[in-house]
C-alpha positions in Angstrom: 39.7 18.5 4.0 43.3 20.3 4.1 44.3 22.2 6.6 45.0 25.2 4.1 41.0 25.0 3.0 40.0 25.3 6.4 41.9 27.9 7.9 41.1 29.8 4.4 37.1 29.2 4.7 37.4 29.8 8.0 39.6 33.7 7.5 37.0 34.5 4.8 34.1 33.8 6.8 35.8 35.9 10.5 36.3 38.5 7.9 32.5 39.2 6.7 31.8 38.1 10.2 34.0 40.7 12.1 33.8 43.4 9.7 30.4 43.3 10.2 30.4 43.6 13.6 33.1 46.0 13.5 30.9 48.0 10.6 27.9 48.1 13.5 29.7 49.4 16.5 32.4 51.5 14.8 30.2 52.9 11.9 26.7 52.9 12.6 26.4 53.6 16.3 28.2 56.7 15.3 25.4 58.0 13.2 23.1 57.1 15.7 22.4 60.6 17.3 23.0 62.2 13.8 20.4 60.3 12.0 17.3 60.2 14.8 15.5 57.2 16.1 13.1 56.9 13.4 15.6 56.5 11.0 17.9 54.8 13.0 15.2 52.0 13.8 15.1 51.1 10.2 18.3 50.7 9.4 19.0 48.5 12.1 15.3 46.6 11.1 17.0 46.3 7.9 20.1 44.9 8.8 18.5 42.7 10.6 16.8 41.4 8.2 19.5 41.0 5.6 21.6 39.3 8.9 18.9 36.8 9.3 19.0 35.7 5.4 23.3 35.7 5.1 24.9 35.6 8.9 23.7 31.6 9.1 25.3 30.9 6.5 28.7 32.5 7.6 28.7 31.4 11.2 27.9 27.4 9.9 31.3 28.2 7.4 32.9 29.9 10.2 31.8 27.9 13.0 32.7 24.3 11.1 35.9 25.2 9.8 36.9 25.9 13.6 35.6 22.8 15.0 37.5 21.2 12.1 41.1 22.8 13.0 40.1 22.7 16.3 39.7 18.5 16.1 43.4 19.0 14.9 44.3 20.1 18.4 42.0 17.8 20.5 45.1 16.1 22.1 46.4 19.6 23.1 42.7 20.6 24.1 42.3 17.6 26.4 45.0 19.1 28.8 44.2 23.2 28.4 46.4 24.0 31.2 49.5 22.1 30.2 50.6 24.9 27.4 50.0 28.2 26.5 49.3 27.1 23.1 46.2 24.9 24.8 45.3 27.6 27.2 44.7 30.5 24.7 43.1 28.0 21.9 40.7 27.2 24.9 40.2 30.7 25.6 39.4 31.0 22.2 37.0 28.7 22.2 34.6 29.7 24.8 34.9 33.2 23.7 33.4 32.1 20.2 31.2 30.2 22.1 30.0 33.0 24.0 29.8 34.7 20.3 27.6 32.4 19.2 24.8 32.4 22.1 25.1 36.6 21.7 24.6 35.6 17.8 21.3 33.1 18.6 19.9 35.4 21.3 19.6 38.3 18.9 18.4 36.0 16.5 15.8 34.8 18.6 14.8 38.1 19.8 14.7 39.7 16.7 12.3 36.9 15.1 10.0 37.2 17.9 9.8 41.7 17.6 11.8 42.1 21.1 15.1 43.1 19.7 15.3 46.4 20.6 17.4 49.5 19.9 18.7 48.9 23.3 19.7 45.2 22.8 20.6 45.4 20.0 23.5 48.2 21.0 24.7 46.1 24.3 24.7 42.5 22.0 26.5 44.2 19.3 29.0 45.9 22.0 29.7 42.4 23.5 30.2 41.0 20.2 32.7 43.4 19.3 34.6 42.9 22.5 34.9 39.1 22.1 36.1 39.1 18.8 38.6 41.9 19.4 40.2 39.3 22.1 39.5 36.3 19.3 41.5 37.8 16.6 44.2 38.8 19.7 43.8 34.7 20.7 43.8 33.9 17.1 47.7 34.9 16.5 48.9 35.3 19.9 48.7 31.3 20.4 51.4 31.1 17.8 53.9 33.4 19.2 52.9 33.8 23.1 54.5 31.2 25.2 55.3 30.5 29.1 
């Protein structure tokens, strides 16, 4: 596959990804006090829900086309501390890692009834800070050197 398919499958699918996240902390923890725990409880039960039937689908497009650019890079991967090209992809990488346990562990919770209001808040919070610094990662490796 071109390397202009993958970075462009995996842009769209950070984009539904992020702005979700993004859409959760920013928007609806907002409303939170506003709209009252009841109400609250089933929107988030909702979102979960529709989550659980589209998100897979995202992160396997997301998560493949980075494993896929990131093969691209293996030689520079095998030696992370050599550049500062290798050392922020590397970042990068464990940070989406990290992404993805936060993404299964609320999965998991949620299919078993112990996602909470609570959890759910501090998950999506973490989220939000990882993929700030991914995006950061994402463009800084192509312009920060040392």
């Amino acid at each position: 596959m071109s390397h202009f398919v993958l970075v462009t499958l995996h842009l769209f699918a950070a984009i539904m990804f992020v702005g979700t996240v993004f859409f959760e902390v920013l928007i609806l923890e907002g409303i939170r006090k506003p709209v009252g725990r009841e109400t609250m409880r089933t929107v988030e039960t909702a979102i979960g829900r529709r989550a659980r039937r589209l998100m897979p689908f995202v992160m396997a497009i997301l998560y493949g086309a980075g494993i896929a650019m990131a093969w691209q890079y293996r030689e520079d991967l095998a030696h992370p501390f050599e550049s500062s090209f290798a050392t922020l992809l590397s970042i990068k990488i464990v940070l989406a890692l990290s992404v993805l346990v936060h993404f299964i562990t609320a999965i998991t919770l949620s299919a078993r009834g112990k996602l909470k209001s609570r959890h759910f808040k501090l998950i999506h919070l973490s989220v939000f800070c990882h993929v700030v610094l991914i995006v950061f990662l994402a463009k800084a490796m192509f312009y920060i050197a040392w």
